[in-house]
N, C-alpha and C positions, 0 to 999 in steps of 0.2 A: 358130610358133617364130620367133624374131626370128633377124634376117638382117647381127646386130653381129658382127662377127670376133671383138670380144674376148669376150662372153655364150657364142658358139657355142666359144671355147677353154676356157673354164671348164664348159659341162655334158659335154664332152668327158674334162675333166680328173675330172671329178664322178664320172663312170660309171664308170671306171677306176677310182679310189679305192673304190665301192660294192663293184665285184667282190671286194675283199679286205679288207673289213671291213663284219661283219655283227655284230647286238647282239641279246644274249637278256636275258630274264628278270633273269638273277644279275647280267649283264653287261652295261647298253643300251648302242645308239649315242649319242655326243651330238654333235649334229646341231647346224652351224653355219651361221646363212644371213646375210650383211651385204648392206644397203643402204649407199644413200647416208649416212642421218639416223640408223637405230639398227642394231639390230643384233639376233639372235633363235637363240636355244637352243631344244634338245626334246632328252629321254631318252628313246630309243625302242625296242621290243621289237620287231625285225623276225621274228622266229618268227611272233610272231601281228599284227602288223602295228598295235601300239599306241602310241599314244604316252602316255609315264609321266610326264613332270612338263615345263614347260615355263617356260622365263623372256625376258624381254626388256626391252629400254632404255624400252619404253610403259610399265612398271609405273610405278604412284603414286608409292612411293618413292624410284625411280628417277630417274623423271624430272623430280623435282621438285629435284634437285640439280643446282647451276650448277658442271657440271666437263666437262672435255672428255670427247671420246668413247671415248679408248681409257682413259677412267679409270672412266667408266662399264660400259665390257667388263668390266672387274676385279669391280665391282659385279652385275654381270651374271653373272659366273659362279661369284662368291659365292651368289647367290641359287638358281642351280639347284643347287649343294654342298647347300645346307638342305635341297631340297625332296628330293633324291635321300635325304640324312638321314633327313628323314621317312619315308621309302620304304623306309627297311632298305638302303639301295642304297650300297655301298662303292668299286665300282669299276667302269669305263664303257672301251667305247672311242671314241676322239676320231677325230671326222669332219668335217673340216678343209671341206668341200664345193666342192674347188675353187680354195680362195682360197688365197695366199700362206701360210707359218706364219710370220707376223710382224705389226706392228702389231696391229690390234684381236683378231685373230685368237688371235694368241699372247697376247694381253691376258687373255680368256678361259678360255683354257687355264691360266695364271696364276693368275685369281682362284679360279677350283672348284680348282685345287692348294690354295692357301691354305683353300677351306673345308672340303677334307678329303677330296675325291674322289681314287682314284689313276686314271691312267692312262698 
C-alpha cells in the first residue's frame, strides 16, 4: 500500500463511501476511478460481485478525439448510458470513489445524465 498522505486520504475516504452505497442487479454501482491521463467507469453488481458494463477515455472512439479531459469525461459517461441502455439498466448508483464531485468527476456524472441514466 503506498505510504502518499494524499492516495492514503482518498482510500480512506473510498471505504467510507463503500459502506453506504452498495449496487444490485436493477440498480448497479457506478464505479469512478481517475488517473492522471484518463479516467475509467464500471456498472457493478455488488450482490454477486460482477461487473455489468464498463467504459473509459482508452476507447477507440474516444480517444481518438482531440478535446480535453474533462470533455472526454462527458463522452465517457455517454458511453456507459448506452451500454447500461443495452443492459435494460435505467438507473445506478454513483460512486464518486473518493475523489472530489467536481471537475472530471462531476464531468461524468453529467455525460451518463445526458445519456439517460438517473441517479
Amino acid at each position: 500500500m503506498s505510504t502518499d498522505p494524499k492516495v492514503i486520504r482518498r482510500q480512506k475516504l473510498r471505504w467510507r463511501i463503500r459502506t453506504n452505497v452498495q449496487g444490485t442487479a436493477q440498480k448497479p454501482r457506478l464505479s469512478v476511478f481517475r488517473s492522471n491521463k484518463d479516467i475509467y467507469v464500471q456498472l457493478i453488481d455488488d450482490a454477486s460481485g460482477v461487473t455489468l458494463a464498463a467504459a473509459s477515455s482508452r476507447q477507440k472512439d474516444i480517444a481518438a478525439q482531440k478535446v480535453a479531459k474533462s470533455e472526454k469525461s462527458v463522452l465517457v459517461g455517454k458511453a456507459i448510458a448506452a451500454a447500461a441502455k443495452n443492459l435494460g439498466i435505467e438507473t445506478c448508483v454513483f460512486d464518486r470513489g473518493g475523489y472530489l464531485y467536481h471537475g472530471r468527476v462531476k464531468s461524468i456524472a453529467d455525460g451518463a445524465r445526458e445519456g439517460g441514466l438517473n441517479f
